[in-house]
N, C-alpha and C positions, 0 to 999 in steps of 0.2 A: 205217157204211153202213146207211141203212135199206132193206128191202124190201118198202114197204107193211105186211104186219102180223106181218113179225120185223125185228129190228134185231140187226145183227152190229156186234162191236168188235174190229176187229183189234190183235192184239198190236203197240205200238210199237218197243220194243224190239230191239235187231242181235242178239243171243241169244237163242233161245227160253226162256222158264220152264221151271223144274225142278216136279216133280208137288206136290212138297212147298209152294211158292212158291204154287203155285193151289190146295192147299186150305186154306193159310193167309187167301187172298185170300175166298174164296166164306166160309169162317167169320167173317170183320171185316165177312162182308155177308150175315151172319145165314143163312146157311144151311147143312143138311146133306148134305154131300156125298159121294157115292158113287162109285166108279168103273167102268167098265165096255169092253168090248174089244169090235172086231170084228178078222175075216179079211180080208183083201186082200178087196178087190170084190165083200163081200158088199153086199145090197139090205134097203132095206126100201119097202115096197109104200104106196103113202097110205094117213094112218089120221090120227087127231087125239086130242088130248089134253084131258080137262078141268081141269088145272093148269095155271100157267106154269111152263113148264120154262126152267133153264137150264144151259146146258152152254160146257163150257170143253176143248177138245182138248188134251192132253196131251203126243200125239205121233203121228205120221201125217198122213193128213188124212182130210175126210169132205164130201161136197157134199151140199146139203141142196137139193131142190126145192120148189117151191110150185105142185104142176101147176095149179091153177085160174086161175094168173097166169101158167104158164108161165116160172117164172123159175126159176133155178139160182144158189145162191153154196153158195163153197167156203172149207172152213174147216182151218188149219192149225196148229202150235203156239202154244198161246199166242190163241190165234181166241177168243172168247165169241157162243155165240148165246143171245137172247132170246126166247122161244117161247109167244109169251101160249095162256088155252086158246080151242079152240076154232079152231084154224089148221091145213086138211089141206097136211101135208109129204108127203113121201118120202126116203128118204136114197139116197148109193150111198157103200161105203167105197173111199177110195182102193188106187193098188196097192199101197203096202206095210201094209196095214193101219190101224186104229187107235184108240189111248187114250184114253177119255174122262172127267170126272167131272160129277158131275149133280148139281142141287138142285133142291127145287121152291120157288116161290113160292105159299105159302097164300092 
């Protein structure tokens, strides 16, 4: 699904991927990945990036805004967001938390 200027890929898949499975996947696609957590329903406030970012949920979920478009998508196990630079987000984490790992595109 695109949304104007991030493109998500949902996981096809009837089981979610295992963490190991996705950082296998983001290394065959040249990148280094990192993980990182939140808390139940924490926020993050718009801000923007000068890298593309891309991130792959682990476990949980997380909805990612694009206030200047007013749009919202939500991303769950196994989710991939695309995140060129230079695109103001916002996040909000779901209720049970959640896992992430990141890479950037140089």
């Amino acid at each position: 699904m695109e949304t104007n200027t991030l493109h998500i890929t949902h996981w096809q898949a009837a089981n979610p991927p295992t963490e190991e499975l996705l950082l296998a996947i983001m290394k065959k696609q040249g990148l280094n990945p990192y993980s990182w957590s939140n808390r139940p329903n924490d926020m993050y406030s718009a801000h923007k990036h000068n890298y593309h970012k891309v991130i792959y949920v682990v476990r949980g979920s997380i909805t990612f805004g694009l206030p200047l478009l007013k749009k919202k998508v939500e991303l769950k196990a196994g989710d991939r967001l695309d995140l060129p630079p230079g695109v103001v987000h916002d996040a909000q984490v779901g209720s049970d938390g959640v896992v992430c790992l990141e890479g950037h595109i140089e």
